[in-house]
N, C-alpha and C positions, 0 to 999 in steps of 0.2 A: 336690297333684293339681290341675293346672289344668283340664282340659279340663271341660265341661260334658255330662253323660249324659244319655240319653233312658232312661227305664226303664221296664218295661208291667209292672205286678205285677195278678196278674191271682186271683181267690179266690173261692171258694163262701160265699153271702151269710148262712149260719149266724151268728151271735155270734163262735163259737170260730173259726173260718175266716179271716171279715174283718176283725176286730180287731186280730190280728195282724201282717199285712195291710197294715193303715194306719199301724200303729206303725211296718213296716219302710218303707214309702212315708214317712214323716214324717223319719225318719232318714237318707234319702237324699238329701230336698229340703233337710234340714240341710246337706247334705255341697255341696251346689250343684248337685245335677243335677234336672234335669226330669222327673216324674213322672205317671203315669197309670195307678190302680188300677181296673180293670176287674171290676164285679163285678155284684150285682141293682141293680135300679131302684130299690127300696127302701133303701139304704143310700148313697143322692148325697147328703143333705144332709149325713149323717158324716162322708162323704169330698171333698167340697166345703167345707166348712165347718173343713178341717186344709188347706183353700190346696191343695190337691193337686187335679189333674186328674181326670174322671171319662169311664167308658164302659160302657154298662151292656150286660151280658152276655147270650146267652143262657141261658135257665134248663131246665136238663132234671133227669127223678128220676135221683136218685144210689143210693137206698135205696127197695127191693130192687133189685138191677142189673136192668135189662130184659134179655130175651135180644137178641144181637148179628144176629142175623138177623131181626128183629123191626124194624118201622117204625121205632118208638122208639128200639130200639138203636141204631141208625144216625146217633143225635143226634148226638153228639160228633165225625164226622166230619162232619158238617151244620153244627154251629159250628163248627169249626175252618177251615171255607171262608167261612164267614160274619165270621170274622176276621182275612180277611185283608187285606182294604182299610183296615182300620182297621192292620195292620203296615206296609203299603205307605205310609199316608199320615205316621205318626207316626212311622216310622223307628227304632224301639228299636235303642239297644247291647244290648240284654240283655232279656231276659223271665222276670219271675219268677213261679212259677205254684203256684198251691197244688195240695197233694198229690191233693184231689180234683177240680181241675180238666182233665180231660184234654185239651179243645178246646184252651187256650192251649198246653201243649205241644207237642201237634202240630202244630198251626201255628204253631209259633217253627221248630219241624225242617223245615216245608216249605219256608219264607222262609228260612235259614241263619242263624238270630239263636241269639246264645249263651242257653243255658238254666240258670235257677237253680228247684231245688224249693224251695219252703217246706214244711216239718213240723209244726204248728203244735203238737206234743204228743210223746208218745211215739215213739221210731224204730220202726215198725211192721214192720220185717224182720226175721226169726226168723232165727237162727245154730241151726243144727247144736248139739244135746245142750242148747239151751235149751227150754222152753213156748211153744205157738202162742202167737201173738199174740191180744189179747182176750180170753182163757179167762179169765186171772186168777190165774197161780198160780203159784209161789214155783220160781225155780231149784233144779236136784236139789242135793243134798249128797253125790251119793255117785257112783260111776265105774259104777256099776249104773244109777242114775236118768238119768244123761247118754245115757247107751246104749240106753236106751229111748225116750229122744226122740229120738236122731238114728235110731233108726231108725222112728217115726213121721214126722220130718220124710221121708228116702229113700223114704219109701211114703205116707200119705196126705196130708202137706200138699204135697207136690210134686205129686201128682192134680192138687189144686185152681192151683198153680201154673202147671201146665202149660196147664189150661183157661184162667185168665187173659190167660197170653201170646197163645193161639190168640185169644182175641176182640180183643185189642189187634191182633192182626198183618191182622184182620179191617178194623177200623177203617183202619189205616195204609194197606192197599190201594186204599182208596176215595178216600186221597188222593195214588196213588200215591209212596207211600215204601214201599221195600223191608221186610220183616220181619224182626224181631232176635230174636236166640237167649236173651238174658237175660231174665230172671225180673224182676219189677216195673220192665218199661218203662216206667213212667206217671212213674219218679224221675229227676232226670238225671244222668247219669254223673258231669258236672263238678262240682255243688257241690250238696248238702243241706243244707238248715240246721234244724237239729231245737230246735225254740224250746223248751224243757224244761228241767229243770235234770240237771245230769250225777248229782245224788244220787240219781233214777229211773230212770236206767238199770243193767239188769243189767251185769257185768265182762263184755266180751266182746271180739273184733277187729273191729274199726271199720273197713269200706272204706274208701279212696280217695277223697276229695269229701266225706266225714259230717263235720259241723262240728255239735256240739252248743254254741247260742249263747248258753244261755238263752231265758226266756219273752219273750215282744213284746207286752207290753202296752200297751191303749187301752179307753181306757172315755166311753161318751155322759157327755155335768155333767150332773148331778141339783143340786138343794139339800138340804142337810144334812137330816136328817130329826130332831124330838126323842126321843130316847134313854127307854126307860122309867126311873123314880124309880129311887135309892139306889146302893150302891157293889157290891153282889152281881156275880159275874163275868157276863160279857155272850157269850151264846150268839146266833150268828148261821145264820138259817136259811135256805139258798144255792140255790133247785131249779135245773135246766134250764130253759134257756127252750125248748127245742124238748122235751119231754118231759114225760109224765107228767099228763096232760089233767085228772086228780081230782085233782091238788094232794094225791097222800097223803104225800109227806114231809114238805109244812106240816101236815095235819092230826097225823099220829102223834106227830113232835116236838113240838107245842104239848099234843099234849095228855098225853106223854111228861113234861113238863117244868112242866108247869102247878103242880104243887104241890113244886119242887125250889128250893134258893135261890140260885136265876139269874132273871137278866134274857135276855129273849129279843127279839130282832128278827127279823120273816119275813119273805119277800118272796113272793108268786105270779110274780113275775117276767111280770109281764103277761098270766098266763095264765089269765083266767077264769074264778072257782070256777063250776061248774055247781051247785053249793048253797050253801048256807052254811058260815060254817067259823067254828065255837067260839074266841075269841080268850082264854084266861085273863088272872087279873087283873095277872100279872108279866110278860105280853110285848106288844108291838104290830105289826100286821100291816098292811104298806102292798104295795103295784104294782109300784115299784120305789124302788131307792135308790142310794145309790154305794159301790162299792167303798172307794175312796179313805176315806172317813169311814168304815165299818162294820170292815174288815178289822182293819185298827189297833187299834182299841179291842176286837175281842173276843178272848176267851180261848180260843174253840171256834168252828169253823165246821161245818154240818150241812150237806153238799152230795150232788147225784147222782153227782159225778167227773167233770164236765165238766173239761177240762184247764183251762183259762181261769181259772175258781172256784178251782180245787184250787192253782191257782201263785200266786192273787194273795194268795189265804190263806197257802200256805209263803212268801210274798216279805216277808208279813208279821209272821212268825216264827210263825203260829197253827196248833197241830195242826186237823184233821181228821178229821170222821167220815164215812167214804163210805158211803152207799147207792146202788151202780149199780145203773142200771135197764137199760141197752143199748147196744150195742155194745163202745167201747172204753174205758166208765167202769170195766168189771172188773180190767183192766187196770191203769188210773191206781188205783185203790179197791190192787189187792196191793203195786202199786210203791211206795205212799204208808204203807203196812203195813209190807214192806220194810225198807223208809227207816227206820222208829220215828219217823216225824212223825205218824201217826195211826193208824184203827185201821179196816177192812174190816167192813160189816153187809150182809151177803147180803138182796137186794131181798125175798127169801121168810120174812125174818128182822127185815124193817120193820116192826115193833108195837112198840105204846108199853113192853112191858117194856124187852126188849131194846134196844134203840135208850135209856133210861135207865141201865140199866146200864152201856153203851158211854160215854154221854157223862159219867156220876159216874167214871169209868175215867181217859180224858183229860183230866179237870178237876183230878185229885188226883194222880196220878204226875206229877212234874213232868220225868221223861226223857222225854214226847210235845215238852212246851216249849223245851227243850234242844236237840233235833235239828232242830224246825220252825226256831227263834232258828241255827241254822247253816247252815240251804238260805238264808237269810232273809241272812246275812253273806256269804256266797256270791254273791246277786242282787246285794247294794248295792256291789261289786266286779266287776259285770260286767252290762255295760250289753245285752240280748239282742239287741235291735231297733238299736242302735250297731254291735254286732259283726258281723250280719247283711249291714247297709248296708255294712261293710266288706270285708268277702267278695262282696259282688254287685259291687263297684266293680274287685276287682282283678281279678275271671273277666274283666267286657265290657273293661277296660283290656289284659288279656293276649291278646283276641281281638282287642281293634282291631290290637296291635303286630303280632298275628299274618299280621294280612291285608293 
């Protein structure tokens, strides 16, 4: 490939969002093309500091959606014009846009720039006779259970589809582009990249453009952090960073585990305790730390489900134990169940019993290790953020030949 690319990877300034993000941005600038990840103000030294380009975004709420006829609704059409000078001047072959960024999409379709989605997680679109998305629960086994969700899907998750499309088509207006008849417009037709591993997804028929790449990982350096004393297996306690403001997965784990013979490492992950938080005498509890050192060496990781946490754990062959607290951690928590990499604890089911029995469960069956040790041979054969950058490079290469 000789020619040189312009690329606008454009992502919501979450952890899970960005991260990924810059890992496929890194992989592109590998490959020799020019790059510019568009994202919050908050996250330029990250992505400055990987030699990549920066533009910082507007910032509008994503959660709860505002209503579309509402001031605020009207944001994403508001950025998507506010980004256009920055397409006109920077010239992208291609624009890649994470799945909850809607402004860069639409204005890639208003400028005529080839469109790539990033997925940073689970493929969030329900097939016919599978579980809505997000609930958390286990494909049917039987020609009866299929039959009941597709005809939940034909009646109420198509309600909520169809209101989707209608505020999208809302949006689109305002910048006049015509409106489209398909269901989760905000994806784009030509290419998906679902940074996941393919062990979490349900068997189903894949459209047209769904390219599951694997995960994209990127993590801020840390320094090593000291380990607590002895050889006992090394439990690691993983929260959200955007979630869960009491820190009660640190507390119930620590104090779940305090008299167990493990070693435990916490993180608050930057979040604050609003009181104090009891550290027993077998673990240590620090702000943050790195992936990279912690993952590896534990036996167990104790997380919300963040996708991010939960792939860098399986990339490290380490079952898991989920506590989702919201949104699409239920989801990743049954997939990762699923799987036989780990094991689901319902957020209303977070006490220190429970949550000890779950984790003397995965410590001692050694089939959670087994399965996590083969998503984990899986990753180190298949580069996500490599394979990504090489799907975005053939889309803007088949459009340039196009035009």
């Amino acid at each position: 490939m000789n020619q040189r690319l312009r690329v606008l990877v454009a992502a919501f300034g979450d952890a899970g969002h960005v991260f990924p993000a810059i890992a496929l941005g890194k992989a592109l600038a590998a490959r020799g093309h020019e790059v510019v990840i568009e994202t919050w103000e908050e996250r330029r030294a990250a992505v400055e500091g990987e030699g990549l380009g920066f533009a910082a975004a507007e910032e509008y709420r994503m959660f709860p959606p505002p209503d579309p006829e509402s001031e605020e609704g009207q944001h994403a059409a508001e950025a998507a014009q506010a980004l256009l000078p920055l397409l006109e001047d920077f010239r992208p072959h291609v624009v890649v846009s994470d799945i909850l960024t809607l402004a860069p999409t639409l204005a890639a379709e208003r400028t005529g720039i080839p469109l790539a989605t990033l997925i940073p997680h689970i493929y969030p679109v329900v097939e016919p006779g599978l579980p809505f998305f997000a609930i958390g629960l286990r494909p049917p086994r039987t020609g009866l259970g299929r039959r009941i969700w597709r005809y939940g899907h034909d009646r109420a998750l198509r309600i909520g589809l169809e209101q989707g499309r209608r505020d999208l088509n809302l949006q689109r207006g305002r910048l006049d582009l015509p409106p489209i008849d398909r269901f989760h417009g905000g994806i784009s037709p030509d290419l998906a990249l679902v940074a996941t591993y393919p062990q979490l997804e349900y068997p189903r028929a894949w459209p047209s453009g769904v390219e599951i790449t694997g995960p994209m990982t990127f993590e801020l350096p840390h320094p090593d952090i000291d380990l607590p004393p002895g050889a006992d297996p090394l439990v690691l306690v993983a929260p959200s960073t955007a979630h869960d403001s009491d820190n009660h997965l640190v507390r119930t784990a620590l104090a779940a585990l305090a008299d167990e013979p493990v070693r435990v490492v916490a993180t608050t992950n930057r979040v604050a305790p609003q009181r104090p938080i009891g550290v027993p005498a077998n673990a240590r509890l620090v702000e943050w730390l790195s992936y990279s050192q912690l993952m590896p060496a534990a036996s167990l990781v104790i997380s919300h489900g963040g996708h991010g946490t939960v792939a860098r754990a399986l990339g490290a062959g380490t079952p898991v134990l989920v506590c989702p607290i919201i949104g699409d951690m239920s989801e990743t928590a049954m997939r990762v169940a699923w799987a036989g990499a780990g094991l689901s604890l319902p957020w209303r089911l977070c006490r220190p019993a429970p949550l000890r029995w779950a984790a003397r469960r995965l410590l001692h069956e050694r089939s959670f290790e087994a399965e996590a040790e083969e998503i984990a041979a899986w990753g180190r054969q298949n580069d996500g953020a490599a394979r990504g950058a090489e799907l975005v490079e053939e889309l803007a290469l088949e459009k340039v030949a196009a035009a």
